[in-house]
C-alpha positions as CSV (number, residue, x, y, z in Angstrom):
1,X,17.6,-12.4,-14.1
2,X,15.2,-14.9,-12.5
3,X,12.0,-16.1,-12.9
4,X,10.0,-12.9,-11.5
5,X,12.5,-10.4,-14.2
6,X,10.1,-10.6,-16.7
7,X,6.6,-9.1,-15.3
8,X,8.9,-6.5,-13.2
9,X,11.7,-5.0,-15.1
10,X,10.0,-2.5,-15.8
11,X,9.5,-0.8,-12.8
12,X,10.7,2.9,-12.0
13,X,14.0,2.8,-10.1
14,X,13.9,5.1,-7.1
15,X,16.5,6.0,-5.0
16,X,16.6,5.4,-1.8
17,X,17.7,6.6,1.6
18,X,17.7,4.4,4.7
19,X,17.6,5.3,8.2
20,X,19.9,2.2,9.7
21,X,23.4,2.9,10.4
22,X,25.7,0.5,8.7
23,X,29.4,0.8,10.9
24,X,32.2,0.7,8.3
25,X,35.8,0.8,8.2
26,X,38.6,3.0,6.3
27,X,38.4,0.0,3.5
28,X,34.6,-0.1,3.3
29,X,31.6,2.1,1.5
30,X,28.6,1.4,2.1
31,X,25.6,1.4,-0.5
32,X,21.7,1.4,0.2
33,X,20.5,3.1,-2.9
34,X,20.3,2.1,-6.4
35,X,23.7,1.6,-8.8
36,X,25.7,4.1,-6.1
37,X,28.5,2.3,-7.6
38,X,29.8,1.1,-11.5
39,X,31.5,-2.0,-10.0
40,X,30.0,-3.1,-7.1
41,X,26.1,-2.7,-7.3
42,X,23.9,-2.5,-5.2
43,X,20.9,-3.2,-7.5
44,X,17.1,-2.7,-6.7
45,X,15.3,-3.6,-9.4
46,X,12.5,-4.9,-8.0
47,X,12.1,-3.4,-4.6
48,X,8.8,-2.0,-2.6
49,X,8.0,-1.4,0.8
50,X,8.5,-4.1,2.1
51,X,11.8,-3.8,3.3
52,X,15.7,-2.5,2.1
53,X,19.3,-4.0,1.5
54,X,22.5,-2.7,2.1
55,X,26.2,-2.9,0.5
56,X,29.2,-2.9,2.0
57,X,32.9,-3.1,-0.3
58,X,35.1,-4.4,1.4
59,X,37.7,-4.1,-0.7
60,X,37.5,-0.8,-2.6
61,X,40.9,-0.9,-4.3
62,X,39.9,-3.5,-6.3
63,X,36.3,-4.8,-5.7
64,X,37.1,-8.5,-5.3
65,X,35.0,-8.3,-1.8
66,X,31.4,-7.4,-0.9
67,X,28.6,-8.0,1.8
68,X,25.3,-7.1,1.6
69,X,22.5,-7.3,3.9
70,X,18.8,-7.4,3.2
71,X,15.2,-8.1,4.3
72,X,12.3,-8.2,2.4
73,X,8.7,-9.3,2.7
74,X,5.9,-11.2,1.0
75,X,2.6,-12.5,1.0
76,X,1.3,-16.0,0.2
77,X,0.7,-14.8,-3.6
78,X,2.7,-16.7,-6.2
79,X,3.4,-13.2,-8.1
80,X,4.9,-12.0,-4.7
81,X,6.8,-15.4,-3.4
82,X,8.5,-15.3,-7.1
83,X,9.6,-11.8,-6.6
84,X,13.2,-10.8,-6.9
85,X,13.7,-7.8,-4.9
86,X,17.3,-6.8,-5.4
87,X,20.8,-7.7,-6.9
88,X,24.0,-7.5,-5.1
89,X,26.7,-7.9,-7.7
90,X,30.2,-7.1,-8.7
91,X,30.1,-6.0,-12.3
92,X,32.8,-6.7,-14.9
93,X,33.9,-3.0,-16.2
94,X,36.9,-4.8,-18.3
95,X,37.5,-3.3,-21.4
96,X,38.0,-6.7,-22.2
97,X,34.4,-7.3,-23.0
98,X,32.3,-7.4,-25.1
99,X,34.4,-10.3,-27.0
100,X,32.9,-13.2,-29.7
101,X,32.5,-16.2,-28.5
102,X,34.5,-18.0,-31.0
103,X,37.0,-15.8,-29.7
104,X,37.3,-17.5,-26.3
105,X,39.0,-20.5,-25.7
106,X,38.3,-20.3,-21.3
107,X,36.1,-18.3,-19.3
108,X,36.9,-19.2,-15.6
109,X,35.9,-17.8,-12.1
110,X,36.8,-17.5,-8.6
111,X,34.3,-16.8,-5.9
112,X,34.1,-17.8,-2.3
113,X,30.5,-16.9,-0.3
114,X,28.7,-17.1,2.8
115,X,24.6,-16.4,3.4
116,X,23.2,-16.7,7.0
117,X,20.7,-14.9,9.1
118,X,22.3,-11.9,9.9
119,X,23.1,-11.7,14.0
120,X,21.6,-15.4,14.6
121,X,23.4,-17.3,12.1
122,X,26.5,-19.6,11.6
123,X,28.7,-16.5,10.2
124,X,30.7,-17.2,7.1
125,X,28.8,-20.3,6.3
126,X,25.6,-21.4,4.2
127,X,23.7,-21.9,7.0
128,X,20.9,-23.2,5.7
129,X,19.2,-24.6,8.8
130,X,19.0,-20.9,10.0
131,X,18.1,-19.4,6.4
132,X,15.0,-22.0,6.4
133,X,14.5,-20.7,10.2
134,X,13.7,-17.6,8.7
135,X,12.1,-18.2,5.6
136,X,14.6,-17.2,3.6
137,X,14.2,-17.4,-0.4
138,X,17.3,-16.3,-2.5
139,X,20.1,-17.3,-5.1
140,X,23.5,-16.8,-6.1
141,X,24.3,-16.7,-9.7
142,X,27.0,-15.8,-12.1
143,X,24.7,-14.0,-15.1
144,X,25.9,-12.9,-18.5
145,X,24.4,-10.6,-21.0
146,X,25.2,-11.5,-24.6
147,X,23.9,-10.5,-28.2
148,X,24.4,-10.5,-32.3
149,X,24.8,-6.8,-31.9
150,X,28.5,-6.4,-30.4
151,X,26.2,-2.4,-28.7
152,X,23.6,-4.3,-27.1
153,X,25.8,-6.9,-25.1
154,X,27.2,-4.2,-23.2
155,X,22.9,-3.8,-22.0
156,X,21.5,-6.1,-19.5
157,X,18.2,-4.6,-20.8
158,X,18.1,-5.1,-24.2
159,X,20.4,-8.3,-25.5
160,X,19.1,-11.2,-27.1
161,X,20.7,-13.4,-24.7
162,X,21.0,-14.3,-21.0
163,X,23.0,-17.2,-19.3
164,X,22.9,-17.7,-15.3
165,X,24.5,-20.4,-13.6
166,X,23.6,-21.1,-10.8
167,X,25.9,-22.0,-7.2
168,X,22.7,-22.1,-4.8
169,X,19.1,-22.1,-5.0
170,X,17.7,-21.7,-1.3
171,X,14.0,-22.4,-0.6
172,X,13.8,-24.1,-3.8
173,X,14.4,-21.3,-6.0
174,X,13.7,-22.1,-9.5
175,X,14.9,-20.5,-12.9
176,X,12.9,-19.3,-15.8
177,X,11.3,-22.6,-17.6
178,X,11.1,-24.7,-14.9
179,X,7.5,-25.6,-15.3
180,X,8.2,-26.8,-18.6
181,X,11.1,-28.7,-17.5
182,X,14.8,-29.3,-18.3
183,X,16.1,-29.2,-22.1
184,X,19.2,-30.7,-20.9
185,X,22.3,-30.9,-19.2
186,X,26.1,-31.0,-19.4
187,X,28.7,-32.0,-17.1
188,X,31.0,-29.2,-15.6
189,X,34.4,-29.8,-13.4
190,X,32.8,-33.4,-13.0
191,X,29.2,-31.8,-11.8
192,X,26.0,-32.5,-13.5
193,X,24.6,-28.6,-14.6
194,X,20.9,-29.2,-15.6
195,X,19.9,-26.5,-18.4
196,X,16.5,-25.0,-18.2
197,X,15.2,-22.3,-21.0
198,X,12.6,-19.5,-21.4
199,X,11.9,-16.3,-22.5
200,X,11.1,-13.4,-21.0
201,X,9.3,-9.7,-22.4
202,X,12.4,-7.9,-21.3
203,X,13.2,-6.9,-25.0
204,X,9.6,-7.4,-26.7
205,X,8.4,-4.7,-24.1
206,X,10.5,-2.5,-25.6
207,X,10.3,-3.5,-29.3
208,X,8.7,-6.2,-31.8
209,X,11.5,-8.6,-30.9
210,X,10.0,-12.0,-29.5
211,X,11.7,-12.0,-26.1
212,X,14.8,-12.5,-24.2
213,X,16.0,-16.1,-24.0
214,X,17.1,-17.0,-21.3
215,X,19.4,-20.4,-20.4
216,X,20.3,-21.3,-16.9
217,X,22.4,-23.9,-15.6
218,X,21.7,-25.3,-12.2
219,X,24.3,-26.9,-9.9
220,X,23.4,-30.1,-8.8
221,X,24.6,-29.0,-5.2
222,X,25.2,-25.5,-3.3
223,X,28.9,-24.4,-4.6
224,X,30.1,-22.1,-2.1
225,X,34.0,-21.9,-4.0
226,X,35.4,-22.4,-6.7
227,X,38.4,-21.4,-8.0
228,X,39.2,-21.1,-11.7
229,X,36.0,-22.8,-12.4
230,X,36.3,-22.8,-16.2
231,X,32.5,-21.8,-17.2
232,X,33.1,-21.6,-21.0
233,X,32.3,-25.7,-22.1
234,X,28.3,-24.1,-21.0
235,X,28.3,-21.6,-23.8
236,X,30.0,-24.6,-25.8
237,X,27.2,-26.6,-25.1
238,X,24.6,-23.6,-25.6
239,X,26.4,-23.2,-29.3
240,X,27.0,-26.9,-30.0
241,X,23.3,-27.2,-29.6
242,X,22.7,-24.0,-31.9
243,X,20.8,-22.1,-29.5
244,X,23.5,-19.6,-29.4
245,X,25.7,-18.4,-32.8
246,X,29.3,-18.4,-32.9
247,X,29.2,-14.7,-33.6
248,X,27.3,-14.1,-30.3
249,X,29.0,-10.8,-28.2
250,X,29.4,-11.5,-24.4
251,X,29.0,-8.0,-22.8
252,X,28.4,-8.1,-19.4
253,X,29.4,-10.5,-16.8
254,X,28.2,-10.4,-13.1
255,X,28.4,-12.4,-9.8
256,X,26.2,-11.9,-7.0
257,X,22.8,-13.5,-5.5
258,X,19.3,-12.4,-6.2
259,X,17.2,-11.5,-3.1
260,X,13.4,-12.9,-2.9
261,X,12.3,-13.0,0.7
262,X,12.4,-13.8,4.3
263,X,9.8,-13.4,7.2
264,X,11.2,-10.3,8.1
265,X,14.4,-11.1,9.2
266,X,18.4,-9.9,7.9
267,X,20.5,-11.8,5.9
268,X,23.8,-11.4,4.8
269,X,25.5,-12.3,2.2
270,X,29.5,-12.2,1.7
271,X,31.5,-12.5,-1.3
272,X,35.3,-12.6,-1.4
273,X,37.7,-13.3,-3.7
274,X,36.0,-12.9,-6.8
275,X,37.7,-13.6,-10.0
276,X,36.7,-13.8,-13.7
277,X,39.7,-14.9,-16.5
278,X,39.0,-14.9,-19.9
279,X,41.5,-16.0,-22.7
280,X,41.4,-15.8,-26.7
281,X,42.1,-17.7,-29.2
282,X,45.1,-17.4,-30.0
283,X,46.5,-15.6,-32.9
284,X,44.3,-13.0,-32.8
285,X,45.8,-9.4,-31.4
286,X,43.6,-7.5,-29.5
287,X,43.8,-4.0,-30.4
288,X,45.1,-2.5,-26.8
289,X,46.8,-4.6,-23.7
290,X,50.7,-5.0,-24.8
291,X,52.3,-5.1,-28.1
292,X,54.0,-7.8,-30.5
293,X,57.6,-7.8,-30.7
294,X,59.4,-8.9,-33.5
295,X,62.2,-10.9,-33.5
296,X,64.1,-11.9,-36.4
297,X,60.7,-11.9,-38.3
298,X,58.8,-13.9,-36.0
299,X,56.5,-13.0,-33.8
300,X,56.9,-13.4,-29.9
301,X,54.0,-14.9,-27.9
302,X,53.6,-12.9,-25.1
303,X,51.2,-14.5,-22.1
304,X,49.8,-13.1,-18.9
305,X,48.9,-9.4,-20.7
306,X,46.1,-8.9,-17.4
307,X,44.6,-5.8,-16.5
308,X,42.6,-5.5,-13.3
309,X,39.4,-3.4,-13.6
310,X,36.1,-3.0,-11.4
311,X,36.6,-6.1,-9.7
312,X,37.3,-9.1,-12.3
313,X,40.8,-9.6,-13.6
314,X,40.8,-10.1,-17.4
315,X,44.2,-12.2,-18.6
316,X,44.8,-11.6,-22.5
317,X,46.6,-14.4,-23.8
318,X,47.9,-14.0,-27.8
319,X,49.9,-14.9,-30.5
């Protein structure tokens, strides 16, 4: 997912009971172990000691709303500074996915988000003078699992393929490839997105493959909402560029902000409002979602086919 994935993916998952009491309402669950939820996670994947995080949905009819609280440690080692604790993310469950690329004609997004020093801060703001207070190291990203293999898309542990982009990098968080520098960069709702590259042992830990490649695009400023942000002209560029085939399989999309480390202290993050749209070519009948109706031998388009599932709308649209 970030820099630190590499070295500690592969670390056993525990689960894990805290102590703290987090109040919640009829609307709310609240999550402080590992995957307690397929839409909504509340992933640990690299946690320790150090500290914990927290999940709360706030919205569990649908998903579209989440906060999530955490605090963990480090010391003045670059292994540890560069370590991604945890995950908060919705999860796309849409049975929508995995879908070609040359299959898509937009991929857009809705998010709106706050992060700030839980208690102290400026509440639903980036407050970044307080997260700096604090020493607060984190990210939010959108992040996308993709592969050849239409079964290993649906894998964030396995697929040839990774794409982030990135809506905030605070305390200077910096992607996979950064030492080497950026191989490019693309312009995106007017905004310069500047493309860095690496590859990780994910999957040659696992098999002779040569590694995970993974592309992220950086905002050139913190984006704290968007709305139908369309994200697709970045695979575009990825395929234009041929570092990514046509035939490529995006399985998994997610949208939530990696955790590194703060001097001890909370922070929250909230996410509302989250929305991911993708539309096909058209032409090209997908298999459930609606029918075609004939009339007089021609076929009728039909538009706006959605369907609503673990958090991310999906609208089908087809010829």
């Amino acid at each position: 997912m970030s820099l630190a994935k590499s070295s500690l993916y592969n670390a056993v998952f525990l689960v894990v009971a805290f102590t703290s009491a987090v109040p919640k309402t009829a609307a709310q669950a609240v999550m402080c172990g590992q995957y307690q939820n397929l839409t909504i996670q509340n992933d640990l994947w690299g946690e320790d000691d150090s500290g914990s995080q927290c999940t709360t949905v706030d919205n569990e009819q649908d998903g579209t709303a989440f906060s999530t609280t955490w605090a963990w440690k480090a010391d003045k080692t670059y292994a540890s500074q560069t370590q991604v604790h945890s995950y908060a993310n919705v999860m796309s469950k849409s049975n929508a996915f995995p879908v070609m690329l040359s299959n898509i004609t937009a991929l857009t997004v809705s998010a709106n988000w706050a992060m700030y020093p839980s208690g102290t801060g400026k509440k639903n703001t980036l407050d970044t003078d307080g997260l700096n207070t604090i020493g607060a190291k984190a990210d939010v990203i959108l992040d996308f699992f993709l592969d050849t293999d239409i079964n290993q898309s649906i894998n964030v542990t396995n697929p040839k393929f990774e794409v982030m982009i990135w809506f905030a990098a605070i305390d200077a968080t910096e992607p996979l490839g950064f030492a080497v520098g950026a191989i490019g960069s693309t312009i995106l709702d007017g905004k310069n997105f500047t493309l860095f590259a690496g590859q990780n042992n994910q999957v040659a830990a696992q098999s002779d493959q040569p590694g995970q490649a993974v592309f992220s695009f950086i905002a050139p400023e913190n984006m704290t909402s968007f709305t139908q942000l369309n994200v697709f002209p970045l695979f575009q560029y990825l395929m234009d560029g041929n570092r990514m085939p046509r035939s490529t399989y995006l399985g998994t999309a997610q949208f939530g902000t990696e955790a590194f480390h703060t001097n001890g202290k909370n922070v929250t993050f909230a996410a509302s409002g989250i929305d991911i749209t993708r539309q096909k070519q058209h032409g090209t009948r997908p298999k459930q979602h609606g029918t075609c109706q004939k009339q007089h031998d021609t076929c009728q388009k039909q538009r706006g086919v959605t369907q609503r599932d673990g958090g991310f709308q999906t609208v089908l649209e087809f010829a």
